[in-house]
C-alpha positions in Angstrom: -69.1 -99.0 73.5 -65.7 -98.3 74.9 -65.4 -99.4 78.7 -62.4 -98.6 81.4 -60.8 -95.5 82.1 -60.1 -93.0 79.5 -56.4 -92.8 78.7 -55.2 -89.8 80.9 -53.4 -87.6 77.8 -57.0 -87.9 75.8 -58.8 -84.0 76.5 -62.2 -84.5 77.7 -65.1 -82.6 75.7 -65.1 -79.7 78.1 -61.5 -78.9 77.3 -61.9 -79.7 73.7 -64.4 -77.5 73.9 -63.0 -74.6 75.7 -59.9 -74.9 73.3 -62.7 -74.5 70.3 -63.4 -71.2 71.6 -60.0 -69.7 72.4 -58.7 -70.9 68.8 -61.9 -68.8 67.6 -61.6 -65.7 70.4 -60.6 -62.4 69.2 -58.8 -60.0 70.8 -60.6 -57.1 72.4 -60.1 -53.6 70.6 -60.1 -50.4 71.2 -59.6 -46.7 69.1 -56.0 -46.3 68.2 -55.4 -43.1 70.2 -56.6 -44.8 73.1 -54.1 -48.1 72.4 -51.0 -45.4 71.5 -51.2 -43.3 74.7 -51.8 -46.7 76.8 -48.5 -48.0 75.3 -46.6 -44.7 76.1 -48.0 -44.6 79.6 -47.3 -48.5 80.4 -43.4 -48.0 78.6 -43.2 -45.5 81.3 -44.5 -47.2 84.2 -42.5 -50.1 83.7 -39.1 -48.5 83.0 -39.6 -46.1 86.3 -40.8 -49.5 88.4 -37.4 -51.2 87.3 -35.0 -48.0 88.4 -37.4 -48.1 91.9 -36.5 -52.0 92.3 -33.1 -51.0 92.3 -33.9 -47.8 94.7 -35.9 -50.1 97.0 -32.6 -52.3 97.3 -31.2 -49.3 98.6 -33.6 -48.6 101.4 -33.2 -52.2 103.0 -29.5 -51.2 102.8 -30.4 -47.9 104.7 -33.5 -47.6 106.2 -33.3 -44.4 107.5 -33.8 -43.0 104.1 -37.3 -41.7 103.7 -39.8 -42.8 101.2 -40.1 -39.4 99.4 -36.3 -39.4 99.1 -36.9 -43.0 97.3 -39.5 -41.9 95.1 -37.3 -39.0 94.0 -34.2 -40.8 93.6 -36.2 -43.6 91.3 -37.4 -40.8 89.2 -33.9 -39.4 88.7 -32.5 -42.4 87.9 -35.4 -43.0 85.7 -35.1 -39.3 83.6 -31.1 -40.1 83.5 -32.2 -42.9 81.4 -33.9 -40.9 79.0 -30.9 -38.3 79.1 -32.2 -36.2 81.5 -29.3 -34.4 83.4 -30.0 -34.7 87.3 -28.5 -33.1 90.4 -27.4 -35.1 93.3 -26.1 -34.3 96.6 -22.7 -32.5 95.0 -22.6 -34.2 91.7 -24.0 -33.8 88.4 -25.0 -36.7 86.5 -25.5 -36.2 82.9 -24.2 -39.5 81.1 -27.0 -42.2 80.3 -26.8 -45.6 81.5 -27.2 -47.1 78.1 -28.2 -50.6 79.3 -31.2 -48.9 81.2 -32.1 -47.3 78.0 -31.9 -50.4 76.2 -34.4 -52.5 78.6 -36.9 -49.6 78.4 -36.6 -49.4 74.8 -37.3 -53.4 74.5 -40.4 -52.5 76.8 -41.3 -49.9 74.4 -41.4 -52.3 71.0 -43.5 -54.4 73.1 -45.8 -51.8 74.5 -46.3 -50.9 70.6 -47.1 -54.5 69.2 -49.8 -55.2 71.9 -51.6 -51.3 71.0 -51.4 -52.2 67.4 -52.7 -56.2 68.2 -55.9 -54.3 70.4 -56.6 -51.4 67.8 -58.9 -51.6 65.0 -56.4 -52.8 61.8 -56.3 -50.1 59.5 -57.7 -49.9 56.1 -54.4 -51.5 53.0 -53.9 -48.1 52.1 -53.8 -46.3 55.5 -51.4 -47.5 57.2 -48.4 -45.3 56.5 -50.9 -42.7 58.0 -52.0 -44.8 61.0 -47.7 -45.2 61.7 -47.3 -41.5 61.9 -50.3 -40.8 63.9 -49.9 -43.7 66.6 -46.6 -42.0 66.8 -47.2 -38.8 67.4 -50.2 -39.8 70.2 -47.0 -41.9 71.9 -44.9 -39.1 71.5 -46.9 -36.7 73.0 -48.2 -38.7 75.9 -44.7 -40.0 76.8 -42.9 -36.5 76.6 -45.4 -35.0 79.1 -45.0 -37.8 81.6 -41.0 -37.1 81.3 -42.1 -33.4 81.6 -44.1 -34.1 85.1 -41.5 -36.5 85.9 -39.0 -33.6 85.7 -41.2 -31.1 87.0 -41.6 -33.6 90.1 -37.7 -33.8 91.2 -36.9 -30.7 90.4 -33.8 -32.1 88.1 -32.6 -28.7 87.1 -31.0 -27.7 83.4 -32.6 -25.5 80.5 -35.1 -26.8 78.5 -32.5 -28.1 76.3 -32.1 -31.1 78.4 -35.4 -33.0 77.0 -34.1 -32.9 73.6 -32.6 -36.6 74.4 -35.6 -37.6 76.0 -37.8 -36.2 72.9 -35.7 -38.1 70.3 -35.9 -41.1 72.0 -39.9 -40.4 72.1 -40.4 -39.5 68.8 -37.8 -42.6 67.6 -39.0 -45.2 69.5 -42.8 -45.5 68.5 -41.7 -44.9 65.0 -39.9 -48.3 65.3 -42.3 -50.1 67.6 -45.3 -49.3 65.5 -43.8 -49.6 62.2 -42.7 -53.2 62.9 -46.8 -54.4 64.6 -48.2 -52.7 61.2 -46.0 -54.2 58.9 -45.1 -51.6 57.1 -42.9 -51.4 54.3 -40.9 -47.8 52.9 -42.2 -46.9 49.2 -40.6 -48.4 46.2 -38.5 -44.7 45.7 -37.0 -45.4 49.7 -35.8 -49.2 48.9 -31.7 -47.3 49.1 -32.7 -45.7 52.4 -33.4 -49.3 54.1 -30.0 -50.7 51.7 -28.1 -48.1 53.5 -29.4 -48.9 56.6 -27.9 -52.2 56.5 -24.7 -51.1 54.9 -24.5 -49.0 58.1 -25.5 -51.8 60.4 -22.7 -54.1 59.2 -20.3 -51.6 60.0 -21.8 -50.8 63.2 -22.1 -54.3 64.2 -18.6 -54.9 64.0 -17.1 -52.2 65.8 -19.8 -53.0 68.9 -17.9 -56.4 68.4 -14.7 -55.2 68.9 -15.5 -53.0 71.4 -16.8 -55.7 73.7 -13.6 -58.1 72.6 -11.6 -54.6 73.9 -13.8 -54.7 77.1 -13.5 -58.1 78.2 -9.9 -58.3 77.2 -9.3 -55.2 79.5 -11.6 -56.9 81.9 -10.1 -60.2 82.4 -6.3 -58.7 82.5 -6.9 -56.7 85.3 -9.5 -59.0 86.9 -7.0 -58.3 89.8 -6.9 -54.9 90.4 -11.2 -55.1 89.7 -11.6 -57.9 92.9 -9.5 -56.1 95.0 -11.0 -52.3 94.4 -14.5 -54.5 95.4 -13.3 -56.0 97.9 -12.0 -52.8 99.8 -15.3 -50.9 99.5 -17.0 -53.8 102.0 -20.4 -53.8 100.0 -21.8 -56.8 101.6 -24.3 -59.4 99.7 -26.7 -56.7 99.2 -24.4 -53.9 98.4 -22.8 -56.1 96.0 -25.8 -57.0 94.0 -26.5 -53.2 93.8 -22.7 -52.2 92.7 -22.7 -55.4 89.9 -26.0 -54.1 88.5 -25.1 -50.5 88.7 -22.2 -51.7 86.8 -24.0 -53.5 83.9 -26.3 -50.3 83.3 -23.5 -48.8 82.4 -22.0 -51.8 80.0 -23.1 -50.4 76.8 -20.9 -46.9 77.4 -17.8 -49.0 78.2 -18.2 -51.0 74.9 -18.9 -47.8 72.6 -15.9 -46.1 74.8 -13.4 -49.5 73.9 -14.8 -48.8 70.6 -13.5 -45.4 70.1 -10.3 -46.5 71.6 -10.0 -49.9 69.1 -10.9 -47.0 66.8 -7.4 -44.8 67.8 -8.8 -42.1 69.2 -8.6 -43.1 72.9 -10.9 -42.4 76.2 -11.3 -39.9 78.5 -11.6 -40.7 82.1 -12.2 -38.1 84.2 -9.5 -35.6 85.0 -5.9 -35.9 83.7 -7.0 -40.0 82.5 -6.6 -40.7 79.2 -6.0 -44.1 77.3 -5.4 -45.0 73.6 -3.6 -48.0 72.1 -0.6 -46.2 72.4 -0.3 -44.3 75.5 -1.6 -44.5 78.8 -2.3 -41.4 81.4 -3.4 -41.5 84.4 -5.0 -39.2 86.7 -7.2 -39.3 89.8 -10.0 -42.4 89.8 -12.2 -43.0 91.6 -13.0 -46.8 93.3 -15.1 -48.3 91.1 -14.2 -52.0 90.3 -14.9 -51.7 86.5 -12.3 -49.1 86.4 -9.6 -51.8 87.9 -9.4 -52.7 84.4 -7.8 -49.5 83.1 -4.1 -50.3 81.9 -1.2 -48.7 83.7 0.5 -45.7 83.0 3.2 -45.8 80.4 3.1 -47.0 76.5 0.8 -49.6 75.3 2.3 -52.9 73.9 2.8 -52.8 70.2 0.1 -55.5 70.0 -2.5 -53.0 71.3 -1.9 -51.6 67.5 -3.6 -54.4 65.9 -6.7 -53.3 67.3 -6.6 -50.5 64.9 -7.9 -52.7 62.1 -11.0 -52.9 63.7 -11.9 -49.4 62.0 -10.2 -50.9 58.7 -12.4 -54.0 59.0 -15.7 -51.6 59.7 -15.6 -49.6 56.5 -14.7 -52.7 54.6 -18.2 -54.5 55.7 -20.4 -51.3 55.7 -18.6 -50.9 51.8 -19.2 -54.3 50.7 -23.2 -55.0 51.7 -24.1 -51.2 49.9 -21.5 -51.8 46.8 -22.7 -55.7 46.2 -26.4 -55.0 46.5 -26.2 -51.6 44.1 -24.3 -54.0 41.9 -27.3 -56.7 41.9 -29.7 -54.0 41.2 -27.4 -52.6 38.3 -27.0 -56.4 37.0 -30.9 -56.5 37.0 -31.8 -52.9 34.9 -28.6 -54.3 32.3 -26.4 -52.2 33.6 -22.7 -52.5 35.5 -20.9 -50.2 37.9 -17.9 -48.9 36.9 -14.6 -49.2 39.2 -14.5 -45.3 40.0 -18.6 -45.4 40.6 -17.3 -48.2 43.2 -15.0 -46.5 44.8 -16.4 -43.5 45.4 -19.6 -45.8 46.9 -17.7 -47.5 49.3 -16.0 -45.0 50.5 -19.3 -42.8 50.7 -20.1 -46.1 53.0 -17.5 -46.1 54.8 -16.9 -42.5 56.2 -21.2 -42.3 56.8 -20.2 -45.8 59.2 -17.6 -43.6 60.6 -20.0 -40.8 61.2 -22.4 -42.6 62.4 -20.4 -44.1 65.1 -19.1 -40.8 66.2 -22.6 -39.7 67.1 -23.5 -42.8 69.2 -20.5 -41.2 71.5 -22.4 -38.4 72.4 -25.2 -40.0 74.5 -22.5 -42.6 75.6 -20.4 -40.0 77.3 -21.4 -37.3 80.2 -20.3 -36.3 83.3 -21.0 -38.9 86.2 -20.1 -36.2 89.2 -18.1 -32.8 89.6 -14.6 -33.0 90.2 -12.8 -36.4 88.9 -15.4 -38.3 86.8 -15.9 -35.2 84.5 -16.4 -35.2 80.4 -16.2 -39.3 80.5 -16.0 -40.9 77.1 -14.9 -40.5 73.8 -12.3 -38.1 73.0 -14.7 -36.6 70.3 -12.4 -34.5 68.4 -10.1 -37.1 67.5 -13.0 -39.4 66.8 -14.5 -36.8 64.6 -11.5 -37.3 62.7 -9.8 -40.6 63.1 -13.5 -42.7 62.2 -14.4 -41.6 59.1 -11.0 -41.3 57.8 -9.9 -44.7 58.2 -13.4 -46.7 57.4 -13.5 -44.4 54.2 -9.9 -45.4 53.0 -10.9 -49.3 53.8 -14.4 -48.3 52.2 -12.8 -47.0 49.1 -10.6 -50.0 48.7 -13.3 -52.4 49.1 -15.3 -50.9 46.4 -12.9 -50.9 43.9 -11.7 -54.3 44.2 -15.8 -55.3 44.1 -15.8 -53.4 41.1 -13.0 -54.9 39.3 -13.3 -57.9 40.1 -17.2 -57.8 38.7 -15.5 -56.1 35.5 -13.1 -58.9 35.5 -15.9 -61.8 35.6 -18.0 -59.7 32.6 -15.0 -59.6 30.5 -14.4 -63.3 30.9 -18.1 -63.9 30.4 -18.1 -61.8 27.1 -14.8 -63.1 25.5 -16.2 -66.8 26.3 -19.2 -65.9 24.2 -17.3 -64.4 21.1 -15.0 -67.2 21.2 -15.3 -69.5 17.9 -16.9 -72.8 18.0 -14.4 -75.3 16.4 -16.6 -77.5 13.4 -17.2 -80.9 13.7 -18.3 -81.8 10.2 -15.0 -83.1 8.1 -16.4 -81.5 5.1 -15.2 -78.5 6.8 -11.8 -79.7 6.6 -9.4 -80.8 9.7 -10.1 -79.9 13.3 -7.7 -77.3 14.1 -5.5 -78.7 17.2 -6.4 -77.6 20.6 -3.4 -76.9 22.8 -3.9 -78.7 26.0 -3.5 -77.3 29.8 0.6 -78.3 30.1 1.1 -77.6 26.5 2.4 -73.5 25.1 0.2 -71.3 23.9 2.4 -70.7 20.4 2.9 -73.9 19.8 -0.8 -74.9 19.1 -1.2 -72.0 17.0 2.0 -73.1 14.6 0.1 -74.5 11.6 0.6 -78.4 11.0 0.7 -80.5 7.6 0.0 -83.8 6.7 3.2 -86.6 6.2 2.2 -90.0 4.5 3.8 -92.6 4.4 6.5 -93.2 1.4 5.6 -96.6 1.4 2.1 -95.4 -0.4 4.2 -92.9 -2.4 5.9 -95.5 -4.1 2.8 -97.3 -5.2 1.5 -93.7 -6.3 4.1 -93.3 -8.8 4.2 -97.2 -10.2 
């Protein structure tokens, strides 16, 4: 029998116990439909209560404002987010505040794990079926709460206005619920997910090089951005408010430095437009993030070498979708031919190009009525320059993956015909093998024997 004090980090049998029975707890459950349309509704919640936060900061600013103007301005904010054009006191804001839309997606993916986790699981053979209708419940439920939403401020526009807000409803569950079920795309769809990452390689790095292009831009004119802060007197609060009105916008400026690393250039506003040769400038407005935009005039020559951000795209999105077709060619016995290559990466290429072109369109808008007007992308150019230069660089890529995968079976196959030199003497003399310093024609010159005359002599006596 053990006397004294038990040892302090020793559980006691009550907590021992208790852990017994929340190792062996399940989690409640409830019918899918039920689980989807709670995910959609808490997605929503949650995304509206963080634009209010921000709202609410507002009102201890000014607290004249009254609470239904609050209430209204939180649900603006909250539809812009879902690309919902709004109307404000003389402005029109139509351009998304990506960052926003990020959060509330990341809320989403959640939302869609925990209504899968509290569902009943589905049967091994039902649950491509049980993806597309948790979907669609999510879908519904979370377009007709942006629908009420709408209805409830009034925001104005044709119907055509929700189409953003419906994507982003129909894409969003899709993603959430396909990653809590597991699932995995039929053996026929394996390209679709190999294209999907030859895309996100190319993707990735121009996001990379447009936030090297932003914080470049940022940290030159860090000057011009404190002082344009400085002069609008926010305060502590008000400062808060402008820095995270700021952020919710950082994903635009990235895709927008994007485009410009790209060579198609920016548009801000009337009259202001930048690209990595020229700079114009028009009316702006006092924003401090816009303290960064270069001065009027030509660009340094070193601005060019930001075009090879486009180069360096098509080469990565060309490299993942050539070298994996090429592993799955090696393993059927078969090899990909330079031209088949080619054409592949540069296929890769100009759909990375494309691809990056439409990411513009929810990145740019109008953010008022007069100077900040058509912000982002200049599309045209973008349309053309993108997919142009990430096919060339995706066409060269695959060719030189190609012929230098020809090269290496050729090698491999000449190796394997090559001769295997006899070591039995009965077979007569080794033939001599030139070494690494010695000429290629000079080992193949056939040698003879000389004996000695010494032994000749003897021969003949």
């Amino acid at each position: 029998m053990r006397f004294g004090r038990r040892h302090r980090n020793t559980p006691s049998a009550r907590v021992r116990h208790l852990e017994a029975m929340t190792e062996q707890a399940e989690p409640w459950r409830l019918p899918w439909p039920v689980t989807s349309g709670l995910a959609a509704v808490i997605t929503a919640a949650l995304g509206w209560v963080l634009v209010a936060g921000y709202c609410v900061l507002g009102w201890i600013s000014v607290p004249q404002l009254k609470a239904s103007a609050v209430l209204a301005l939180s649900t603006q904010g909250w539809l812009l987010a879902h690309g919902v054009s709004v109307s404000l006191p003389g402005a029109q804001l139509s351009i998304m505040p990506l960052g926003l839309t990020l959060i509330i997606v990341l809320i989403g993916l959640a939302a869609c794990h925990q209504a899968v986790l509290h569902s009943r699981p589905p049967l091994a053979g039902e649950i491509g079926s049980r993806l597309l209708r948790m979907s669609g419940v999510f879908a519904v439920v979370y377009v007709v709460v942006l629908a009420g939403g709408r209805q409830f401020v009034e925001a104005g526009g044709s119907a055509s206005t929700l189409l953003g807000a419906m994507a982003l409803s129909c894409l969003l569950p899709l993603a959430g619920f396909a990653r809590a079920l597991a699932w995995r795309p039929p053996r026929g769809m394996t390209i679709v997910r190999t294209v999907g990452w030859s895309l996100a390689a190319g993707l990735l790095v121009m996001i990379a090089a447009g936030s090297a292009v932003t914080a470049t831009a940022l940290i030159r004119g860090r000057s011009q951005v404190i002082m344009i802060h400085e002069s609008l007197l926010p305060g502590t609060l008000g400062g808060v408010m402008l820095l995270l009105g700021q952020l919710a916008w950082l994903p635009n400026l990235i895709l927008w430095a994007g485009a410009w690393s790209v060579g198609a250039g920016i548009q801000l506003g009337l009259g202001t437009v930048v690209s990595p040769a020229q700079t114009t400038l028009g009316m702006l407005p006092s924003i401090p993030v816009l303290g960064a935009v270069p001065a009027a005039g030509p660009m340094p020559p070193s601005c060019l070498l930001w075009l090879l951000s486009g180069v360096v795209a098509g080469g990565a999105a060309a490299a993942v979708l050539v070298k994996r077709l090429q592993t799955r060619a090696a393993a059927n016995g078969r090899q990909l031919g330079v031209d088949v290559t080619a054409i592949v990466g540069a296929l890769a290429g100009v759909g990375c190009g494309l691809v990056f072109t439409l990411l513009q369109l929810p990145a740019g808008g109008d953010l008022g009525s007069v100077r900040l007007t058509s912000l982002g992308a200049r599309m045209s150019a973008l349309l053309v320059m993108a997919p142009s230069t990430m096919g060339l660089a995706g066409m060269a890529t695959g060719a030189v993956l190609g012929w230098r995968a020809g090269r290496s079976d050729w090698q491999s196959v000449r190796s394997a015909e090559a001769p295997v030199p006899s070591l039995n003497p009965a077979d007569g003399p080794v033939p001599a093998v030139a070494t690494t310093g010695e000429a290629a024609d000079e080992a193949e010159v056939p040698t003879t024997v000389v004996e000695d005359r010494s032994k000749l002599a003897e021969r003949d006596r």
